[in-house]
N, C-alpha and C positions, 0 to 999 in steps of 0.2 A: 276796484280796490277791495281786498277779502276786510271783513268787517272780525274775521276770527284765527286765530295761530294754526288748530286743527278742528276739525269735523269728522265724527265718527258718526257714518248713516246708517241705518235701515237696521239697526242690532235687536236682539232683544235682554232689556237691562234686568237685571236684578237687582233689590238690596234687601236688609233685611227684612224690609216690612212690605214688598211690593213687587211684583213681573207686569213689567210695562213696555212697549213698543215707541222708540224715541230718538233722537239725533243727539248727539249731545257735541257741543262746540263750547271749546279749548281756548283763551287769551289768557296771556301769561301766567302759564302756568295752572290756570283755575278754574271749573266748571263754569262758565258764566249762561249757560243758555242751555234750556231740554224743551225740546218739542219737534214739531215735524214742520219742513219749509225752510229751516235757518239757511240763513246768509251764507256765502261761499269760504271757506277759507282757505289759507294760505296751501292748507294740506287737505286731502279727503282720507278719509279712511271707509269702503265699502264692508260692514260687519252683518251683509243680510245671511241669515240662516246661521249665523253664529251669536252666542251669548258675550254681552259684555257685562263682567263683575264688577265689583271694586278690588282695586289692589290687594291682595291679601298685607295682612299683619303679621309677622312671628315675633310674639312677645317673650320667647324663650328659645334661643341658644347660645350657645357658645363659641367664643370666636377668639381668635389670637388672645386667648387665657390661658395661662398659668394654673394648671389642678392642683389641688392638694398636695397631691403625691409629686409633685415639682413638676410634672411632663405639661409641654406645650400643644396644643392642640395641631390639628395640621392643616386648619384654616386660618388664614389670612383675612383681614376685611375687603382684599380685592376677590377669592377667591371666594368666599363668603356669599358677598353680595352679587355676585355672577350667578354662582349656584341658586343663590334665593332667587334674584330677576326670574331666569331661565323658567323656575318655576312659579311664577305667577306672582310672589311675593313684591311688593314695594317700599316695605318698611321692616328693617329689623327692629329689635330691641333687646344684643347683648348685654353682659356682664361685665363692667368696672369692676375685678376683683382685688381688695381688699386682702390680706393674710396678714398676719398675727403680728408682722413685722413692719406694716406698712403704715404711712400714712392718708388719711382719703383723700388731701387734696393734690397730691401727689399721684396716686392712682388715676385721680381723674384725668390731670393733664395728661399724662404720659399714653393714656387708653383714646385721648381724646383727638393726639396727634394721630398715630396712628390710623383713626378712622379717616380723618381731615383728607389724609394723604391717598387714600386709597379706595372709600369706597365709591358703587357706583348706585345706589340707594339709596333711600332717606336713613336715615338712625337716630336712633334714642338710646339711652343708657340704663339700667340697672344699675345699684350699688350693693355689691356681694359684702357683707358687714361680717368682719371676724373675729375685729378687737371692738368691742362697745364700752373702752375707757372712758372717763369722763370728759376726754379734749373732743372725745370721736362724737358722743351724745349731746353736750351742749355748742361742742362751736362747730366741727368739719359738717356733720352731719346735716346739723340746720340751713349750712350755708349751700351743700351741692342740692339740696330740696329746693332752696330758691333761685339758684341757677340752671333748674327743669329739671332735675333727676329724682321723681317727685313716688320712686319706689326701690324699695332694697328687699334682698331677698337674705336671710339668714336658714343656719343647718342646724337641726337635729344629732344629725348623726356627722361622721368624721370626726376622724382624733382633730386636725389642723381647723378644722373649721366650726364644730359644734359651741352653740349657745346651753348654758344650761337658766332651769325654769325661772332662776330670778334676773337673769342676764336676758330674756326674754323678755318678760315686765316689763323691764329700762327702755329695752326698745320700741315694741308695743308705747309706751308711755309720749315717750319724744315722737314716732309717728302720730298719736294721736293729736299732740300739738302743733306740729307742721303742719299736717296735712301728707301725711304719705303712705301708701299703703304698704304691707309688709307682704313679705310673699315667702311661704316657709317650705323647706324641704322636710316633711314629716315621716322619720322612721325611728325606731328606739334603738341608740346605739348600742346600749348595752345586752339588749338581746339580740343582733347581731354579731355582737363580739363573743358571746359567750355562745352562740352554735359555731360559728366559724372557728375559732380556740379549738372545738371539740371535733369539728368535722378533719382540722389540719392534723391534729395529734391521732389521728383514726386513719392518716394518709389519703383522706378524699381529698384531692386538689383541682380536678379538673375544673372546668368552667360550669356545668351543672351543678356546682356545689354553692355556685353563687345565689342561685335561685333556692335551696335550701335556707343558706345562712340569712337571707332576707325574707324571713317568711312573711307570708299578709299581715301575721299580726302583728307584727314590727310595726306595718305602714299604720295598720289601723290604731293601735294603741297612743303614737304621736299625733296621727291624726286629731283624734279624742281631745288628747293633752296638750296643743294647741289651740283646738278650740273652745277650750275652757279656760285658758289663760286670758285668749281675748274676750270672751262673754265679760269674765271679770273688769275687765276695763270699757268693756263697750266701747271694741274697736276693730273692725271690717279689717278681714283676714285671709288670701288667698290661699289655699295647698296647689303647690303644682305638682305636674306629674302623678296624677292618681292612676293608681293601675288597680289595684283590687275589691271585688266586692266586699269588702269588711268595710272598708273604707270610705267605699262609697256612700253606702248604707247611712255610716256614720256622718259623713255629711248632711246627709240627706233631711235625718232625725235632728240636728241641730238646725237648718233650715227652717224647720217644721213648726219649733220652738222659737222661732223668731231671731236663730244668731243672725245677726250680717258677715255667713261665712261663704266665700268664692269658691272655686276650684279649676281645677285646668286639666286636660289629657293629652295623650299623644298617640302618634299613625302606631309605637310599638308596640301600644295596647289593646290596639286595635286589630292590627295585622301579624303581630308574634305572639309566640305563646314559650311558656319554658323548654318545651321538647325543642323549640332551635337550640338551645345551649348544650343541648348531648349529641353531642358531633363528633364523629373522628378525630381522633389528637387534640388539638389545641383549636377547632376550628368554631366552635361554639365560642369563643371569647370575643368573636364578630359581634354577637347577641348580647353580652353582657352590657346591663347599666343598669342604675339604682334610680327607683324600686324597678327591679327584674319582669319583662311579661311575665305575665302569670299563666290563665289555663282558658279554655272555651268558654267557661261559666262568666268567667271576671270579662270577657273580651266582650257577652252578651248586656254583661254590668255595666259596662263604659256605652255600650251603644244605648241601654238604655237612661243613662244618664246624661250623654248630649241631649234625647228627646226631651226628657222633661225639664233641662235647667238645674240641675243639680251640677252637674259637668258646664261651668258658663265658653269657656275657651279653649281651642285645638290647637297645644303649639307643637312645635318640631322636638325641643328639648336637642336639640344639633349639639353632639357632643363629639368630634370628629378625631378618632385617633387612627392611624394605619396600623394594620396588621404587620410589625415587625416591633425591632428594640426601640423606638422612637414612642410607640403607644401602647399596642395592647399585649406585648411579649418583653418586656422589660429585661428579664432574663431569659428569652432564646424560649428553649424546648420545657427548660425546668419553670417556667411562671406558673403558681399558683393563682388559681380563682380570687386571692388578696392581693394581688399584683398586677394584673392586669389592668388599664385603665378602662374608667369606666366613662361608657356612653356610647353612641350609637349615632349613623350619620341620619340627617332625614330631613335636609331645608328643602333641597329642590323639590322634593317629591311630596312634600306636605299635600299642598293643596291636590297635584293630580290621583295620591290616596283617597282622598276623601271623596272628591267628584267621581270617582270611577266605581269604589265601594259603597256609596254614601247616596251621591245625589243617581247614578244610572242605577245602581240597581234596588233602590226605591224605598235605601233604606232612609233617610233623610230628603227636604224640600229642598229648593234651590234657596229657598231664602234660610231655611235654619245652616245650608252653606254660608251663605256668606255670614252671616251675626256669629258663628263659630269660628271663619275667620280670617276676619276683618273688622264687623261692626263691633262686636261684644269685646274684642284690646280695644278697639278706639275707646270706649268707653270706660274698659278698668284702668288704663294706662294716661289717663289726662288728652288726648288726641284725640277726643270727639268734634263734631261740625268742621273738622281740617280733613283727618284720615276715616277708611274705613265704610264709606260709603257714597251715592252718586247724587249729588244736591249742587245747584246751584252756589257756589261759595267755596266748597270743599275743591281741596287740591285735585287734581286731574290726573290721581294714579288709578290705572284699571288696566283690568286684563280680557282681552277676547277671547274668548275659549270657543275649541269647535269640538263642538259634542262627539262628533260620530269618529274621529282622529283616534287609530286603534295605537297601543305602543308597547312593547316586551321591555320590559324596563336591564336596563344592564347596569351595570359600573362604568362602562368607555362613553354611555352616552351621558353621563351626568358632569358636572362642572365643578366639584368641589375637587381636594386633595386627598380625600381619603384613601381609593386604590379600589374601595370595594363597594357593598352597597347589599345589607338585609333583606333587599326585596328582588335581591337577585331573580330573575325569569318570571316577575308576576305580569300580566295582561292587564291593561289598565286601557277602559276606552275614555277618551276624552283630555284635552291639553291646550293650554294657555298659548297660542300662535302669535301674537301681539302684547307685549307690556309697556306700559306709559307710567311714567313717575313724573308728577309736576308737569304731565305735558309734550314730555320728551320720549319719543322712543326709543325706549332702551333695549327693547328685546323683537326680531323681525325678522324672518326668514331664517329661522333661528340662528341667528347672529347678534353678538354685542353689538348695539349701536353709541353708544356713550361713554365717555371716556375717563379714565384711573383719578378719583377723586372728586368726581361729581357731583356725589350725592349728599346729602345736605341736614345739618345735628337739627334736631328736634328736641327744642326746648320746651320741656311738658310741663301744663296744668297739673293740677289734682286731679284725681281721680275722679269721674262724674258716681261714683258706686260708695266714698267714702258718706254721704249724704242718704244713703240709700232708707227710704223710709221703712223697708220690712226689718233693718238691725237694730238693734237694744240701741235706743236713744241716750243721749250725753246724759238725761236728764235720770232716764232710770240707772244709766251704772252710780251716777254720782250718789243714788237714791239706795241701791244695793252697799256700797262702798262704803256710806254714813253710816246700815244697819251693823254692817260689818263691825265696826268700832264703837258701838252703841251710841250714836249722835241722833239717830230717827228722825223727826221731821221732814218736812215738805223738802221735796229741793229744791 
């Protein structure tokens, strides 16, 4: 009789903090056993001469959402989570979005069926905040926080979406008494809006005009002004999507000083630069998304920011439009650079980016791979000792990767909706051959193995980072806040 569901032999494991030689055997669903000699089970898995990860995480994309600019994206949560599996991924963590007409507990359900019905992943939820009235701040709000959706991301910039500085406060204020972390899109809309106004009335419309009207110091200026709103309250504050050295820097420096500030990057900051957006006709709008690649200097800036912890998390930022009237050509041949939708596809390919540019060619360790991404969302996203790494207890997502697996990356071989794909013809060696979520193999022979609707909500904790002892403690902002108003005293 097998004492185990599966057995994966002879691999070698990684996580964040360790490369270890080990079996690791699978009952319902859950690591229950690592060592060498286990018991037989039901299933074997032979992983010699291959690495077994942990699941990856993407704690940011976008999925069957509604943008601003009204356009629906053109993934699906079955397409979605196919595309992410494929690529090593086991756990999304899109966006419930929220807009200026809506209400959140509405939003929820309706996003929530949705998933129920279709994906084949685990998921968690985001809440995109765009009206922060006072029904949204003291009742919707508090309630989807204790019903696991224990993080919302709010905008900067966007006419439809933006907060401004005291509408920030409010929010900032209510996460810090939940318990939820805020996650900001930081860029200054108004110097956006006042190069772009001037580059349109100048007749630049192409797609490279986009990377002008978003310049660094957009990114870096909100940046700043972000995290000086939460010093102010002493309260732990992600930036996603950092793409430029200004910005980076800027984090960095606050860091330094002791903010409890996070931050996040992605594969297009890594592996685009603004020259993809000056392309023939219209074809640079492939490359378009906010904040814009930038340049070789900023690409060197984000790698040296994963190294040292300034950069804590690698998401996809999967913002998936097709090149026609549906997404990034709105009106045909005449779309300007303000018309176009913005974002970029990049689930599947996340992790095999990183492994192939990252972990082969020696720019990063296997283990700062995985804490980039898998362990480090377990941990800002409330899904630590569950997701995100290989422990006794922890759910039994992982992925086998075979290092030496060479592959020319295209559009026909990837699984999303989009049509196309930014990393058109790069060589990438190394790829996830096996994926397991909970136990199940979902991804083999490169074939779906699991079926529409499988994968399963994840109701999240707090943040294990909201506690984080290097940020301004409760006790000093309370302490700042009192001098502020002339009350002084102890806190």
């Amino acid at each position: 009789m097998s004492d185990f569901d599966l057995v994966i032999r002879n691999g070698r494991i990684a996580t964040a903090s360790d490369v270890f030689a080990a079996d690791i055997a699978v009952r319902d669903g859950v690591i229950a056993a690592l060592g060498k000699g286990l018991a037989p089970g039901k299933r074997e898995i032979d992983a010699a001469g291959r690495w077994v990860l942990p699941g990856g995480i993407d704690s940011h994309c976008h999925v069957e959402q509604l943008s601003g600019m009204g356009l629906m994206c053109a993934d699906d949560f079955y397409s979605a989570t196919v595309s992410a599996a494929f690529g090593g991924t086991t756990t999304i963590i899109p966006f419930a979005a929220q807009h200026r007409d809506m209400k959140i507990p509405e939003v929820v359900a309706d996003y929530g069926k949705l998933a129920r019905e279709k994906a084949v992943i685990d998921y968690g939820f985001h809440l995109i905040l765009a009206n922060p009235d006072d029904t949204a701040l003291q009742t919707d709000l508090p309630k989807a926080i204790r019903d696991g959706i224990t993080s919302l991301k709010v905008y900067m910039t966007y006419d439809k979406l933006k907060l401004d500085d005291h509408q920030l406060l409010d929010v900032l204020s209510v996460a810090a008494r939940e318990q939820a972390l805020v996650m900001v899109h930081a860029e200054n809309h108004d110097m956006i809006r006042w190069l772009a106004h001037r580059l349109l009335e100048q007749g630049h419309t192409a797609p490279k005009f986009h990377a002008v009207a978003h310049d660094p110091l957009a990114e870096a200026e909100a940046t700043n002004r972000a995290i000086a709103l939460s010093r102010l309250l002493g309260v732990p504050l992600l930036i996603v999507h950092v793409s430029g050295q200004e910005a980076i820097h800027t984090i960095r420096r606050a860091k330094q000083r002791g903010a409890a500030v996070y931050a996040e990057t992605c594969p297009q900051y890594l592996f685009l630069t603004a020259e993809d957006l000056d392309r023939e006709g219209l074809q640079g709008a492939m490359f378009c998304c906010s904040p814009p690649p930038r340049d070789k200097e900023s690409q060197e800036a984000v790698w040296a920011g994963m190294k040292d912890g300034t950069l804590y998390t690698y998401s996809s930022d999967h913002a998936p439009y097709r090149f026609d009237k549906s997404g990034k050509l709105p009106k045909g041949d005449a779309t300007t650079f303000k018309e176009m939708a913005n974002g970029v596809p990049g689930l599947e390919l996340r992790l095999p980016l990183l492994f192939s540019e990252g972990v082969m060619a020696g720019r990063i360790s296997m283990q700062e791979f995985v804490a980039l991404t898998a362990t480090n969302h377990a941990e800002m996203y409330g899904l630590s000792g569950r997701k995100g790494t290989i422990a006794v207890g922890a759910d039994a997502d992982l992925g086998i990767w075979n290092q030496d697996r060479e592959i020319t990356v295209t559009a026909t071989m990837l699984h999303d909706n989009v049509g196309y794909t930014p990393y058109e013809g790069r060589q990438l060696k190394g790829w996830p051959e096996i994926v397991i979520n909970r136990g199940r193999v979902v991804i083999e022979n490169n074939e779906l193995k699991v079926e529409r609707g499988s994968g399963q909500f994840l109701k999240r904790k707090p943040s294990d980072m909201l506690a984080d002892p290097t940020g301004i403690s409760a006790a000093v902002a309370r302490q700042m806040l009192r001098s502020l108003v002339g009350m002084g005293g102890p806190a």
